[in-house]
ZAFISE-163410 format. One line per field, with one value per residue (C-alpha): residue in three letters; x, y, z. Coordinates in pm, whole numbers, plus 32768, in hexadecimal, padded with zeros to 4 digits. Layout:
<rovos>
type: [Ala_...]
x: [X_...]
y: [Y_...]
z: [Z_...]
</rovos>
This chain:
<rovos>
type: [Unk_Unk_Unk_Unk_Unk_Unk_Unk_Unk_Unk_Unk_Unk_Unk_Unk_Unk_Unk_Unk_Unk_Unk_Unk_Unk_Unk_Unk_Unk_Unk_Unk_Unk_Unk_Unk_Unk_Unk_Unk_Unk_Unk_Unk_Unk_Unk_Unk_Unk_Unk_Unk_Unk_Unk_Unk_Unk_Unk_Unk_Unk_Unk_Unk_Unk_Unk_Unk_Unk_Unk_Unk_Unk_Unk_Unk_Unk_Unk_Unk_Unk_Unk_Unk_Unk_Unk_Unk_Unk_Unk_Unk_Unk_Unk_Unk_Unk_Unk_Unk_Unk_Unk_Unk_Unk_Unk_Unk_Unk_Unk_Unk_Unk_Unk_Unk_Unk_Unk_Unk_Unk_Unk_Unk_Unk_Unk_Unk_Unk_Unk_Unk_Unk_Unk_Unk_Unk_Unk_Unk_Unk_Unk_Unk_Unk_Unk_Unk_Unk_Unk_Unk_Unk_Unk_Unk_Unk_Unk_Unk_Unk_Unk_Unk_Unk_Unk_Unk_Unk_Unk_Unk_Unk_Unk_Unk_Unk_Unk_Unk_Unk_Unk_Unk_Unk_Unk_Unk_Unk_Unk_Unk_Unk_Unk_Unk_Unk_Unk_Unk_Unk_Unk_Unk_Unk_Unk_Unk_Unk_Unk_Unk_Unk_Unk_Unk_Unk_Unk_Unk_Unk_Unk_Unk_Unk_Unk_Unk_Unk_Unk_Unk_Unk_Unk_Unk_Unk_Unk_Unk_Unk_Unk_Unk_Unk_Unk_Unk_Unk_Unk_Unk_Unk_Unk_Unk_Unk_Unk_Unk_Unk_Unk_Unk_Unk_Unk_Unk_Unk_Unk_Unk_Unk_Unk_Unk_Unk_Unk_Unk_Unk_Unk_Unk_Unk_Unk_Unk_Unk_Unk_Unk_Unk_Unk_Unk_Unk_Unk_Unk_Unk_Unk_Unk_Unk_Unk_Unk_Unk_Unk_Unk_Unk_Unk_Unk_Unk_Unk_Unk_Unk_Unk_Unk_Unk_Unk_Unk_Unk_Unk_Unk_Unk_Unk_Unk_Unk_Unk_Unk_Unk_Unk_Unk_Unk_Unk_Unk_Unk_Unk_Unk_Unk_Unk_Unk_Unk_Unk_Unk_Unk_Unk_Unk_Unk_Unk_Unk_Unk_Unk_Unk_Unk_Unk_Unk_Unk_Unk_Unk_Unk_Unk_Unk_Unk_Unk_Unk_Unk_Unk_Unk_Unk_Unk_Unk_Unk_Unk_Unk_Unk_Unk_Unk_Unk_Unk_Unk_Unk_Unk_Unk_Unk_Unk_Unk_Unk_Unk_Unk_Unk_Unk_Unk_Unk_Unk_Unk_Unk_Unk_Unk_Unk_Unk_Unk_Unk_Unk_Unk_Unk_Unk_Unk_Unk_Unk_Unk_Unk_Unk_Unk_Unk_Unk_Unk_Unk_Unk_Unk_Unk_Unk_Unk_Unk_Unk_Unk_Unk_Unk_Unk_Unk_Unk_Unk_Unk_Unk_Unk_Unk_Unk_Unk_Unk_Unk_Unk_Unk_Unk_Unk_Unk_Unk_Unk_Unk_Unk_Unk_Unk_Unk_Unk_Unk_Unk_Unk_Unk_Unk_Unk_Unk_Unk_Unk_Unk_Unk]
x: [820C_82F3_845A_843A_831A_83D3_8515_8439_83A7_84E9_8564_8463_8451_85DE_857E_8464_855F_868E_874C_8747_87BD_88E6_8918_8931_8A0C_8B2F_8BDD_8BBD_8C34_8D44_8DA0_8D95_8E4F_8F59_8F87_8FCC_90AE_919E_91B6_91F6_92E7_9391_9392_9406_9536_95A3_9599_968A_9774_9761_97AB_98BD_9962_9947_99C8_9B2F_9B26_9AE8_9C2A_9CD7_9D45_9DC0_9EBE_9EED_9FD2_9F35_9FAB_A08E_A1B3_A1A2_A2CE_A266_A2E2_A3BC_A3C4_A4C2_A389_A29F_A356_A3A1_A224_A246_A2E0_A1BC_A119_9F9C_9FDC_9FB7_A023_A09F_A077_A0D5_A02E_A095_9FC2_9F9E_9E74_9E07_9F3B_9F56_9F50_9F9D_9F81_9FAC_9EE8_9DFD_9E2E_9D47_9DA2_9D93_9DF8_9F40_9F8B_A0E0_A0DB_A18C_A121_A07D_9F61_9EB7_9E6A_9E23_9D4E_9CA1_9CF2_9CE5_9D47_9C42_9D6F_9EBB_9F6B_9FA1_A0E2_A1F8_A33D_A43D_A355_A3A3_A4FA_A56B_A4AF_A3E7_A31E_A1D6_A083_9F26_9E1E_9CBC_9BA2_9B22_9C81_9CB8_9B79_9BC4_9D2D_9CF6_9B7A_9B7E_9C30_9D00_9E1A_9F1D_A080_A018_A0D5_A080_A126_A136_A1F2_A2C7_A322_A2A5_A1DE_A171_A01E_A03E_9EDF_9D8F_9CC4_9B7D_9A72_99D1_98DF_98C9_9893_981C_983E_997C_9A15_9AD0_9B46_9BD0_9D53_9E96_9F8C_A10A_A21F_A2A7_A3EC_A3AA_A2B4_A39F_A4AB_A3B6_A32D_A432_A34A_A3C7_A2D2_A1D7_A084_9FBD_9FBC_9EC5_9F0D_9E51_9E2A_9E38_9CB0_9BB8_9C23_9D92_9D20_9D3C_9E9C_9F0E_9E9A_9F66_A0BC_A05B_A018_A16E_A223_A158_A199_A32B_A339_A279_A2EB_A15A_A0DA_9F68_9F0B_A01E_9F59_9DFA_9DB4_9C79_9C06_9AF2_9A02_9A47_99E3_98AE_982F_984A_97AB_969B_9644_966F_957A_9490_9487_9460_934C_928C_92A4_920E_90F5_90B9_9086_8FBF_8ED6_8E7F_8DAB_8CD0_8C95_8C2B_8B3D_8AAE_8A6E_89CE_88F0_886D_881D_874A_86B5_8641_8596_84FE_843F_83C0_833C_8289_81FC_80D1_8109_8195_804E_7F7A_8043_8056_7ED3_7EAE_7F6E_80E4_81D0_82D4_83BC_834D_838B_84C0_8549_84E1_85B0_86DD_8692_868A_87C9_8867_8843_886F_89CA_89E9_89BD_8ACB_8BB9_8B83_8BA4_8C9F_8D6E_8D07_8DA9_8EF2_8EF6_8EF9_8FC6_90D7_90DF_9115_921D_92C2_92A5_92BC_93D5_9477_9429_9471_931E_927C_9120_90D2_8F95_8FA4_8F93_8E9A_8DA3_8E1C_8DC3_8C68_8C1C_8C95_8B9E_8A7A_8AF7_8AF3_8991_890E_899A_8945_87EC_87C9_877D_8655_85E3_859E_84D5_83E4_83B9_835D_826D_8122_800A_7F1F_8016_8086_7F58_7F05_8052_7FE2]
y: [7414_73F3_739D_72A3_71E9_7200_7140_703E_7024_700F_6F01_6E51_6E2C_6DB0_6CB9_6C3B_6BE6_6B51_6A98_6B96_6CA0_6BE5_6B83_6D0A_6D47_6C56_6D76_6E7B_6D76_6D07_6E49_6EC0_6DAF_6DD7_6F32_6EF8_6DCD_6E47_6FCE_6ED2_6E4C_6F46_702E_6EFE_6EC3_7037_7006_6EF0_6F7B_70F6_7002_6F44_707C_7187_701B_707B_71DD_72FA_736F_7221_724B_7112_7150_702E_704A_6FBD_6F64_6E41_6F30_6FEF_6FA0_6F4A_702B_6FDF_6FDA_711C_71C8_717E_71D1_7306_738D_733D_74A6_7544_7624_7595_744B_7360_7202_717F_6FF8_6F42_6DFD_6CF5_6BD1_6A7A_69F3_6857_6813_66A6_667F_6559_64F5_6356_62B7_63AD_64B9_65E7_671A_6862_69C1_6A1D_6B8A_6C65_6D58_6E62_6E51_6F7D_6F00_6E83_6FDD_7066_6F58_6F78_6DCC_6D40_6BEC_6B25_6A4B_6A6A_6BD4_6C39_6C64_6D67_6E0E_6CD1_6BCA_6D07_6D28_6BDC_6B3D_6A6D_6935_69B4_69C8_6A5A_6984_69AF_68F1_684F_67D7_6777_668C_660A_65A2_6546_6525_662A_6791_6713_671E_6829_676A_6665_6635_6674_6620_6741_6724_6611_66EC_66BF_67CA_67EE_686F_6999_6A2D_69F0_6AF3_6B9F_6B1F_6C3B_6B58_6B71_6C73_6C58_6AC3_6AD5_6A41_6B4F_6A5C_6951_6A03_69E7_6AF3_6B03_6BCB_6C80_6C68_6AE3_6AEE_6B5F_6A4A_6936_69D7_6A71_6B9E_6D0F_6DCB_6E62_6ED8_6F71_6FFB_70A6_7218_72A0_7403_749D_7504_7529_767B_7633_7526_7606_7679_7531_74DA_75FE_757B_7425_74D0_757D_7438_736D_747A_746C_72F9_72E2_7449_74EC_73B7_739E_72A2_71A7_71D1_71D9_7284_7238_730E_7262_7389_7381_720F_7256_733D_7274_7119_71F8_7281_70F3_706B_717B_7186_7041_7026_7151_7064_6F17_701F_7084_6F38_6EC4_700E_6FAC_6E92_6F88_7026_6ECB_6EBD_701E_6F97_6E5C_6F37_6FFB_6ED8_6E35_6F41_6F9A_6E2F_6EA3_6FC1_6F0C_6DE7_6ED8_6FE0_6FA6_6FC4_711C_7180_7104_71FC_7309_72EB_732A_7446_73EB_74F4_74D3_7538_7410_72F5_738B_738A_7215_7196_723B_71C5_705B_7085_713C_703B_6F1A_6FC1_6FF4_6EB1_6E4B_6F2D_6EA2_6D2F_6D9E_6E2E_6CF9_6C32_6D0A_6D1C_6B5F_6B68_6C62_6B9E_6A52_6AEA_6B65_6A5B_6937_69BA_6AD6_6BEC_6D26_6DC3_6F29_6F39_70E7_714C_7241_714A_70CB_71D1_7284_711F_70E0_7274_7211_70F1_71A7_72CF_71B0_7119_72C0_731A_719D_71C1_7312_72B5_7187_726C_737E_72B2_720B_737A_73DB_72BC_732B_72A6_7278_7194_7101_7078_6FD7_6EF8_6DA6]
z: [6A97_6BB1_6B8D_6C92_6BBB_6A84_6B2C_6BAE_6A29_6995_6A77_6A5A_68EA_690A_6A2B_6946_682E_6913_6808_66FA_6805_6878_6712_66C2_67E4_67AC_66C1_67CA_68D4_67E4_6799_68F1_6999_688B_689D_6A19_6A3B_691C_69EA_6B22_6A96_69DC_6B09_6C15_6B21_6AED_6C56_6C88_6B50_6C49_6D95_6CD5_6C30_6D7A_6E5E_6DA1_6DEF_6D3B_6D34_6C84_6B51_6A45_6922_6850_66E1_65B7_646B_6430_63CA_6500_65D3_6719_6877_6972_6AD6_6ACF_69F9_6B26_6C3F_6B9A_6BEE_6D53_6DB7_6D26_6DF5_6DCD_6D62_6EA9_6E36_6D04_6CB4_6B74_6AF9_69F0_69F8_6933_68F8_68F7_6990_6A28_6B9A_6C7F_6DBC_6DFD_6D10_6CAA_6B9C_6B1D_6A1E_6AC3_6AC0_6B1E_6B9A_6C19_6C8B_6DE6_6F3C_6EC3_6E04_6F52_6FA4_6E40_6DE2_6F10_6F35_709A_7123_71FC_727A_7276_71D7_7098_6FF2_70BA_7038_709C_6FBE_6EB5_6EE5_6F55_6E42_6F71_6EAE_6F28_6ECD_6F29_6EC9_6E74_6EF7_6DD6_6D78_6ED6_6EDC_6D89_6DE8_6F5D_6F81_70C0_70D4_71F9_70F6_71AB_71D3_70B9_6F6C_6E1E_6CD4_6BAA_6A87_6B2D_6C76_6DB1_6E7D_6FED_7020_7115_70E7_708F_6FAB_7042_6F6A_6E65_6D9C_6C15_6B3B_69E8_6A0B_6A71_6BD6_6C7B_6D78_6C5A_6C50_6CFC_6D4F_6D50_6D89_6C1B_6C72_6C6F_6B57_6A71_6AC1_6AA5_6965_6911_68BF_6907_685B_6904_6844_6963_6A8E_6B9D_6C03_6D7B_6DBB_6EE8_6EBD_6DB7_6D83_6D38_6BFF_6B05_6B90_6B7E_6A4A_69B2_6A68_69CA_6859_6889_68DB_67CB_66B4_66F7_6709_65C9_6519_6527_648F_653E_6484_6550_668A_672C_6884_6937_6A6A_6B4B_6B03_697C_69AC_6A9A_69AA_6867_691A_69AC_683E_67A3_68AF_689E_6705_66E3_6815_6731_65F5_66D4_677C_6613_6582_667B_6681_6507_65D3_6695_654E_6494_65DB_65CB_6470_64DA_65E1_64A8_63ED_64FF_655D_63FE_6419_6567_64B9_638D_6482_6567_646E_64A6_661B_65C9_64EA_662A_6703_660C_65DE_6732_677B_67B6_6733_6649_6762_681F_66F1_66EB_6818_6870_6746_67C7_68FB_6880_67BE_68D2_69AF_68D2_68A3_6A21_6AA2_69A5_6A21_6B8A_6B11_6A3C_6B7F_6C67_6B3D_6B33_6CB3_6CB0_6B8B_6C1E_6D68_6CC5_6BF5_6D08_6E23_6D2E_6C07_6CFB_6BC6_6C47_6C4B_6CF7_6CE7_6CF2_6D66_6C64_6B24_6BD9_6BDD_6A96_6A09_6A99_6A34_68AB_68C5_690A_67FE_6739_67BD_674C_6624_653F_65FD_657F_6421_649B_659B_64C9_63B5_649B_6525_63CF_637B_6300_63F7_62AB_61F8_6333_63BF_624F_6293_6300]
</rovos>
């Protein structure tokens, strides 16, 4: 029998039992659909993490000192890096967090950061309006402040804030620049923060220690030379006590959130893959039903010549594409899902055309192998004992 004429058979017998067909697919579809969003997802926030880490540089690198009996640095330890040969800038930060802000009558908390003129560079933070904060603010201890847009529309309800006044800790600023906007990441505003001079941080907090501070190579391939200038400083200041410090290169980051997103994207793909098994399952069991409602059909055929071979392969068939035409529903479901995701929740989501097609291939591996077993019994039925079945 030809190929052609078996497909048409095996389609046919799924057409003629809609309901019970769809009913068997919904764990392939499930399972499909699953499989694809949570890749999607996984892959579209790896993505942003990548976009968010690499937007810094690759050649930043952080040092912050931990543990509470750490004594903090001071500006003198900082500066001292700047005649390094392959470190570029040098900017230190203290910041206070939920810090009161006013301007009239309204007040929010925010996040307060100091820092040099140095940090606009390193951090790679630009102004949309105004400038950011220069040597005489540093210096001359200048009451001003860069603002960020959330803050800005919070306090003012617009961002054309530059020469207004804000109140922190008592003192009064002047707003002399307005922060690009970067979004959130992780949840968390990145334009919801205000930046000062240090020099005037630490009188209005009175506040001198500094816990962290940003380090830029002169390239990529000057990091690691850096890092050992920073090591040598760090291990005087704290007599080779490593334990006093942490120093984070943008690649060392890079690496680890790539490894985090794509571990934990493996785990998701893995969970939901136990789906596609529960509906290869569900494909055996139905089509074990299939062959004890139509053995007598199979005796019939049997009596009158159809091979073994043929049985067989028309039971795959059916499974196959039972298992097939829950991948594609399955993928038209993760396709409407990922775009609603996307548009309607901004989820950072990249569809690959890969997952895709390794997807709809696992579905039909999926449709053969729990067919197998159905397939090959009604292939082995007995046209004497079949055609006795009423």
């Amino acid at each position: 029998m030809k190929i052609k004429k078996i497909f048409k058979m095996a389609l046919s017998s799924i057409w003629s039992n809609k309901v019970r067909s769809f009913l068997t697919m919904l764990g392939i579809i499930i399972g499909i659909s699953s499989v694809i969003i949570l890749v999607s997802i996984g892959e579209g926030t790896k993505k942003e993490v990548q976009s968010q880490i690499e937007g810094l540089g690759t050649n930043l690198i952080t040092t912050n000192i931990v543990g509470k009996k750490s004594k903090a640095l001071t500006l003198e330890d900082i500066e001292s890096l700047k005649n390094k040969a392959s470190i570029k800038y040098v900017a230190p930060v203290s910041t206070q967090n939920q810090i009161n802000v006013k301007a009239g009558t309204k007040a929010l908390e925010t996040t307060i950061e100091s820092t040099t003129k140095e940090y606009s560079n390193v951090s790679k933070t630009n102004v949309s309006k105004g400038r950011f904060l220069n040597e005489r603010d540093i210096e001359n201890r200048y009451y001003n402040a860069v603002i960020g847009q959330d803050t800005a529309i919070e306090l003012f309800g617009n961002i054309n804030v530059i020469g207004e006044t804000i109140n922190i800790n008592g003192m009064n600023f002047s707003i002399v620049g307005l922060l690009e906007s970067k979004g959130s990441n992780m949840g968390v505003s990145s334009d919801d923060k205000i930046i000062i001079p240090l020099s005037v941080y630490q009188r209005v907090f009175k506040d001198t220690d500094i816990k962290s501070f940003l380090v830029e190579a002169y390239s990529k391939e000057k990091v690691e030379e850096a890092m050992g200038y920073l090591q040598l400083m760090l291990n005087k200041k704290y007599n080779n006590d490593t334990d006093s410090y942490k120093i984070f290169d943008q690649t060392s980051l890079l690496n680890a959130a790539n490894e985090s997103t794509s571990s934990m994207t493996t785990m998701l793909t893995g969970v939901a893959a136990i789906s596609l098994i529960v509906g290869g399952i569900g494909i055996m069991n139905i089509m074990l039903v299939s062959v004890i409602e139509r053995t007598r059909e199979i005796g019939i055929r049997k009596a009158i010549g159809a091979k073994r071979k043929t049985i067989l392969i028309q039971f795959l068939i059916e499974s196959s594409c039972i298992s097939f035409l829950g991948g594609i529903i399955g993928v038209s479901l993760a396709f409407l899902t990922c775009y609603v995701l996307k548009s309607g929740f901004n989820t950072p989501i990249v569809m690959s055309l890969s997952s895709v097609i390794v997807a709809v291939i696992f579905s039909i591996v999926v449709g053969i192998v729990f067919g197998m077993y159905p397939a090959n019994k009604a292939s082995k039925l007995n046209p004497i004992e079949a055609l006795r079945v009423e």
